[in-house]
N, C-alpha and C positions, 0 to 999 in steps of 0.2 A: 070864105075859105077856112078850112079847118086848120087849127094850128098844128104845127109839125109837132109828130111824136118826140117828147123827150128821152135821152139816152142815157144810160147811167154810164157816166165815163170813171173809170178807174183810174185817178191823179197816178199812183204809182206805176203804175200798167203805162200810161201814155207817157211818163217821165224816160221807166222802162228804153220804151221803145225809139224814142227820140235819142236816147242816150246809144242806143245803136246804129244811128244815122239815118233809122227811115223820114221816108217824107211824110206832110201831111195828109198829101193822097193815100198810102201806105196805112199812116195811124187811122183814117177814117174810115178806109177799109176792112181793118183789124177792128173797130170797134161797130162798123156797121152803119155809120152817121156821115154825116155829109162834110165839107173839108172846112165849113164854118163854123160848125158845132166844134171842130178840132182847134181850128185859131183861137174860141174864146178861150182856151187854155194856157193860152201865150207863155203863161210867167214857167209851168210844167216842160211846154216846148225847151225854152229857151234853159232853163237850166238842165234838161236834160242833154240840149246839145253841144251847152261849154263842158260838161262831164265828157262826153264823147272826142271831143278837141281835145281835154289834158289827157287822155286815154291813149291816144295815138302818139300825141306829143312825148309822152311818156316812153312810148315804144321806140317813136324815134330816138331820144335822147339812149335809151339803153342800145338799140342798134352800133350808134356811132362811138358809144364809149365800148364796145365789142370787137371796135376797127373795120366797122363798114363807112368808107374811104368815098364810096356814092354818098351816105348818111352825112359822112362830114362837110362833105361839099355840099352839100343841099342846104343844112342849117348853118353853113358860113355863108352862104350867099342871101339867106333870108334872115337872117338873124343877123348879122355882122354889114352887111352890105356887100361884098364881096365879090368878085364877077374874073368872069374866063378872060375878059380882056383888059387890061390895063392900062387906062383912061385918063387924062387931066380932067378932071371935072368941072374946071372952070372953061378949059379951051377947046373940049372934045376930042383934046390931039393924044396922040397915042405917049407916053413917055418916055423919055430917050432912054437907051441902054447903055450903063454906066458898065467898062468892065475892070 
């Protein structure tokens, strides 16, 4: 069996493009090579797609300091713990209502 043609993968190009959320199916496409030849690039993936995470992360946080009131509650319930219903956590019982 002939050994598979090698590809010249462009490190920036495949950072690039991971850093915009494609997949590996996507990057192996774009470069024309199969979705293993894309994995050995692991370390390029991977930092391309925590760039991609603070990217968004980013948007969010400006979003909610905007006063988008969805934004707020979305990173108070993931980031905070925070939730629509108001729980004991030790007893799963709802909290009593102090008035």
């Amino acid at each position: 069996m002939a050994r598979p043609k090698k590809h010249d993968i462009d490190t920036k190009q495949l950072q690039n493009l991971a850093r915009l959320g494609c997949t590996n199916t996507e990057i192996a496409d774009f470069f024309g090579c199969s979705e293993n030849t894309i994995r050995r690039y692991g370390e390029y993936l991977t930092k391309g797609r925590a760039e991609c995470k603070m990217r968004l992360r980013q948007m969010q946080w400006r979003s909610a300091e905007k006063g988008n009131v969805t934004m707020q509650i979305f990173l108070g319930k993931q980031m905070l713990g925070q939730a629509d219903s108001p729980l004991d956590t030790v007893s799963d019982q709802p909290l009593p209502f102090i008035d």
